[in-house]
N, C-alpha and C positions, 0 to 999 in steps of 0.2 A: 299817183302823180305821173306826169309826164317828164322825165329825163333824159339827158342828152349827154354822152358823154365824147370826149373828143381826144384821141391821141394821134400821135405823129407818123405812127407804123406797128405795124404786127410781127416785128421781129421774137424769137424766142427771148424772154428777156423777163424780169423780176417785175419793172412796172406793164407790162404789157396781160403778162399773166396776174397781174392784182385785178387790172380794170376789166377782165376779161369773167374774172368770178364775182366781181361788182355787178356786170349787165346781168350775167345769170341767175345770182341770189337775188335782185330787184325784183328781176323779169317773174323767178319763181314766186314769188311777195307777191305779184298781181300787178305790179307797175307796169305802165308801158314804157318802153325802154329802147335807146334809139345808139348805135354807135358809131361814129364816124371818123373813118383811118385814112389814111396816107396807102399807095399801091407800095412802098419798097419792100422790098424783102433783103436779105443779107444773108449771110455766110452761118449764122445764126441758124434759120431756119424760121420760117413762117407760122403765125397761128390765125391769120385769115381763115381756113374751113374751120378750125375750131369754132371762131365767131360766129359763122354763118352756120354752124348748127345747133345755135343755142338756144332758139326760137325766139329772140329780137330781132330789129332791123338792124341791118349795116349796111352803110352808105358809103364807097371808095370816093375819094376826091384825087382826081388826078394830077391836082396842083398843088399836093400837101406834100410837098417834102421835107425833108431832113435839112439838106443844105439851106444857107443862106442865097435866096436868087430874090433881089426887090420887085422884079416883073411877074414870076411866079406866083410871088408869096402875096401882092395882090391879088392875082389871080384865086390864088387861094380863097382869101377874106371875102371877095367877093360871091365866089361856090359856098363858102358856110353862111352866109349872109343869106344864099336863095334857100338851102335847105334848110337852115333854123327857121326863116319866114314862111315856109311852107308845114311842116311838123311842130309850131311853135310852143316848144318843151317850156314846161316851166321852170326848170334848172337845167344849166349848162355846168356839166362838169368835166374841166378840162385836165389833161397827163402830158408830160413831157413838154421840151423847151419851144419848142416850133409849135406845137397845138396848143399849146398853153399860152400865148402871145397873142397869135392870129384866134384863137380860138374865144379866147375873153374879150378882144377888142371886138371880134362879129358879135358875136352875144348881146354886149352893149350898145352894136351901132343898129339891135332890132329890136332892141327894150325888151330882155331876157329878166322876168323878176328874180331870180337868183342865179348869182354866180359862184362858181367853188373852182378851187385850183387846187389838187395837190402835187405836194412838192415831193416826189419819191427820190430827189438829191437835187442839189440845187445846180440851176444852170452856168452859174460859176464857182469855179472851185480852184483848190492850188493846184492843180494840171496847167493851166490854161494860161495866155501871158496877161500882161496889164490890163493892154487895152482890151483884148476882148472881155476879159475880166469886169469892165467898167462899163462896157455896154450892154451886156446881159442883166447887170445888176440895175445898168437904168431903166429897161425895159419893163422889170420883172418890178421897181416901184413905180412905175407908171402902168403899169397893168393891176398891180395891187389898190390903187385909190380905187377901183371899179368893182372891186371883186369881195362879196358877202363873205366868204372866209376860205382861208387856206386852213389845208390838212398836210399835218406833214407825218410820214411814215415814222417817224423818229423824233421824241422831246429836243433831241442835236440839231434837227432843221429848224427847229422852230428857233430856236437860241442864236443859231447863226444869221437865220433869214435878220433877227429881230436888232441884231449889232449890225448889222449892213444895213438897215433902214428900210428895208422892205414895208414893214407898216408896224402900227403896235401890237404890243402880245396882246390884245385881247381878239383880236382879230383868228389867232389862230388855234389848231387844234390837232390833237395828233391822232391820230387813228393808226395802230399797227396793222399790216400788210398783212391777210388772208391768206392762210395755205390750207389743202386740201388735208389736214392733218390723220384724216381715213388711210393714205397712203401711204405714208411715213411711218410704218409699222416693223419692226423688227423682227415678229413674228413671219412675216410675209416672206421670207425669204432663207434659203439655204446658206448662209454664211460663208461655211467652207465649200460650199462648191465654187462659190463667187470667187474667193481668194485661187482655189486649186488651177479656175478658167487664166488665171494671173499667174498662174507659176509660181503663188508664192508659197513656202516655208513652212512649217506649223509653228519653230519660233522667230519667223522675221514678223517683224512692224510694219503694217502699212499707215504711210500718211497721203493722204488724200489732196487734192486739189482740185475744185471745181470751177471751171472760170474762165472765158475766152483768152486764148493765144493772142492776145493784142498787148497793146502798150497800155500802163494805167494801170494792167491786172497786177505789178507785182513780181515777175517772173524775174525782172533784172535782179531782184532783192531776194528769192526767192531760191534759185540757182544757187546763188554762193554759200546758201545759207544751207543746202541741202549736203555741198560739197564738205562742208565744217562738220555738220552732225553727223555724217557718215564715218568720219574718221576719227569719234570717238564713239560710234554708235554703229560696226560693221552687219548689225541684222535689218538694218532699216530699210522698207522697202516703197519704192513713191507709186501712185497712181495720179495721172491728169485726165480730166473727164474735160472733155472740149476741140473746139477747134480754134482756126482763125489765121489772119494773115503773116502772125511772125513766128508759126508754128517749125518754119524750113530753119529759122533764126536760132531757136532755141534749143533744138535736136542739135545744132552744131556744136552751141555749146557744152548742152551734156556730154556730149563724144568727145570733145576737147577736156573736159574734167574726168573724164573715163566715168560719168554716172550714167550713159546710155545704156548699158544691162540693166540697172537700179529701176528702172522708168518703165511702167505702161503707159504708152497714149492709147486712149480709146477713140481718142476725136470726137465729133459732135454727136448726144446720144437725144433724144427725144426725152421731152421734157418726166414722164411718167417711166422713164428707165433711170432716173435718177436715185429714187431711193433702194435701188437694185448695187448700186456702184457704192450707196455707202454704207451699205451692208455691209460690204468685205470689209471697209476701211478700221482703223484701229485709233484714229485721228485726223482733222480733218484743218488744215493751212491757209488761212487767207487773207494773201497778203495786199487788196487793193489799194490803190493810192487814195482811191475814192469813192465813198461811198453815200448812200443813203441813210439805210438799213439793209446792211447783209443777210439777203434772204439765204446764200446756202448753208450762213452759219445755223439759222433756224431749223433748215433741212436738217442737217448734220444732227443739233441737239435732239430733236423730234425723232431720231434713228439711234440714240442714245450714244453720241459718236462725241466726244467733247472737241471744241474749239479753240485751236490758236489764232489772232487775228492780232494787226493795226491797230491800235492804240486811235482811234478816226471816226468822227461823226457819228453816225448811230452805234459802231460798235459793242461800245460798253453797256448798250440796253440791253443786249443778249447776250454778250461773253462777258459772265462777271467773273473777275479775280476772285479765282479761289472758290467759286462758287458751280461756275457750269464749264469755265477755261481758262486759257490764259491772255492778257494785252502785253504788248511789245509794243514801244514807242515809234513812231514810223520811221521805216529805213534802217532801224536798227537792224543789222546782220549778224552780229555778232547775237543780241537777244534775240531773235530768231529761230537762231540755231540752238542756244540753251537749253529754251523752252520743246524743242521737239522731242529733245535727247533727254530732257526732263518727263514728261507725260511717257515717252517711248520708254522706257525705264522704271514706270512704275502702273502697274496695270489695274492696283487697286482704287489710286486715283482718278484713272480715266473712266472706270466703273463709277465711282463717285459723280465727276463731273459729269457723265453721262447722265445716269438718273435724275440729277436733281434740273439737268440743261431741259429734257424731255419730260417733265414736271412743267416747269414754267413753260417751256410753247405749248404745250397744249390747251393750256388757258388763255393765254395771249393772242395769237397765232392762228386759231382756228380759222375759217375764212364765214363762216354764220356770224359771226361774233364781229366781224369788220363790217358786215355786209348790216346788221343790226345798228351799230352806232352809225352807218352814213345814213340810213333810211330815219334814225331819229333826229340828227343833223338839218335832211331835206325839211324834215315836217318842223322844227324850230323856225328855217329858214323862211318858209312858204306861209306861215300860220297869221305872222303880223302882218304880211302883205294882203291875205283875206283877209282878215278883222278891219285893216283900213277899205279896201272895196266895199265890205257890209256897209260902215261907218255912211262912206260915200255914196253909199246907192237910198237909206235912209235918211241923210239927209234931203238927197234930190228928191226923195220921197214926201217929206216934210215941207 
């Protein structure tokens, strides 16, 4: 098959790295495979040379951005417009909120016979206010009457997209998110040397956080919550893996709680030094406002590291109560803190929910296994539109 997939940018990031082992397992399958990004980069970090060493095409569009600009973003539709007409994929498959727009509306305005969207979180959520709230959502059902099916990373998207009218459930489907699960090996790694490079304890606790310094991630709820369980839990030890803009913010405030000893920041680590970081960890905290499908919660289980998380969207697909972690209703601070000082305090448990978290991704979670149901997806999608061309060309025949 000929495929096309289209995102917004190659920032490090959970959908970026799905679609990026999408063009690869195709590419490896024999498909020709075609990918077409946005130039930004971020504070994040880039995976543009990644892409371009994957032996498909990738195509920069210099008028794909992020931001909402109308002259642009024509600009835009009209550059996927010339390259889809030129490489003409037989499916377009489009990622994030800006490619996923412009990118289904080119599609459609150059008679693409399949279109697919998925939704790795939806483009509106409770972050956001009203109105933008109301325009995303008109968008995304007026991009959906066009579009062959949506995948969503998570049974939670598909439920939400489907109570906000996006389109009917039949329409959609969920495919969980790809990870390189070869990597996420606990074996792979010296554990206590990890902890030693941290200065931590033989009996302090570490709890883990992996997640950009931004707003959204959680940190406002996250802080207070750390401050609570330390003063009935004095071995507790935090690691933050990341960077980001309100990283100067957050340092103040641990200083002003006196948890700035408590805290590693490592800042931004490259994507394949992540399962190195949760090695050491003994638990792993994640508390975003919003999500999709929490890929580090999967990391984490896959390192046999159990999960506390948000009570939100895809959450409860991989942190089951009592099963691989724990949910905390959101914003709860006070459950929060509980729950850390809970797991921190019993080591047999965390062993428990470890095993059984790193059981279940590795069956779910694998990235052959994501890369297998979109390839059987594509050939669902493409198969009735040949049987009608046969149909068509035998009757011209007759």
């Amino acid at each position: 098959m000929n495929i096309c997939h289209i995102i917004t940018r190659l920032i490090i990031g959970g959908a970026q790295e799905n679609t990026l082992l999408t063009c690869q397992g195709l590419h490896e399958r024999g498909h020709r495979v075609t990918l077409i990004t946005g130039p930004e980069a971020g504070p994040e970090g880039s995976l543009l040379a990644e892409a371009r060493s994957g032996g498909y095409q990738v195509e920069v569009i210099a008028s794909l951005r992020r931001a909402v600009r109308p002259f642009t973003d024509l600009r835009a539709r009209r550059d996927l417009c010339r390259i889809l007409t030129a490489i003409r994929p037989t499916i377009v498959h489009t990622h994030s909120s800006k490619a996923g727009v412009l990118g289904r509306i080119a599609a459609r305005d150059v008679g693409i016979p399949a279109i697919v969207h998925t939704i790795h979180g939806l483009s509106f959520n409770r972050t956001q206010s009203a109105p933008v709230r109301f325009l995303y959502r008109g968008l995304e059902r007026y991009c959906a009457r066009f579009t062959d099916c949506l995948v969503s990373v998570a049974d939670a998207m598909s439920a939400q997209a489907v109570a906000a009218g996006i389109a009917e459930p039949d329409k959609f489907t969920t495919i969980y998110s790809g990870m390189r699960t070869e990597l996420f090996s606990p074996e792979r790694f010296d554990r206590q040397a990890i902890r030693r490079s941290w200065g931590v304890g033989e009996d302090e606790v570490v709890i883990g956080t992996v997640a950009r310094l931004f707003r959204n991630k959680g940190y406002e709820q996250l802080i207070p919550a750390m401050a609570a369980a330390v003063r009935q839990d004095p071995r507790l030890r935090f690691v933050w893996v990341g960077g980001g803009a309100q990283r100067d913010e957050y340092v103040r405030q641990l200083d002003t709680l006196g948890l700035l000893p408590r805290v590693v920041l490592t800042g931004l680590v490259p994507p394949e030094q992540v399962p190195q970081m949760l090695a050491g960890m003994d638990l792993l905290v994640h508390a975003s406002q919003w999500e999709g499908l929490p890929r580090v919660a999967v990391q984490a289980l896959l390192m046999g590291v159990p999960v506390i998380s948000f009570d939100i969207d895809g959450a409860p697909e991989v942190v089951i109560p009592d099963q691989t972690g724990m949910l905390v209703p959101l914003n709860d601070v006070t459950g929060l803190a509980k729950a850390m000082v809970t797991l921190a305090g019993d080591p047999a448990l965390r062993a428990r929910f470890g095993r059984a978290g790193r059981e279940l991704c590795l069956r779910r979670f694998d990235w052959h296994v994501m890369v297998e149901q979109l390839e059987r997806l594509y050939s669902n999608l493409v198969r009735p539109q040949e049987h009608a061309q046969d149909s068509t060309r035998m009757s011209r025949s007759e």
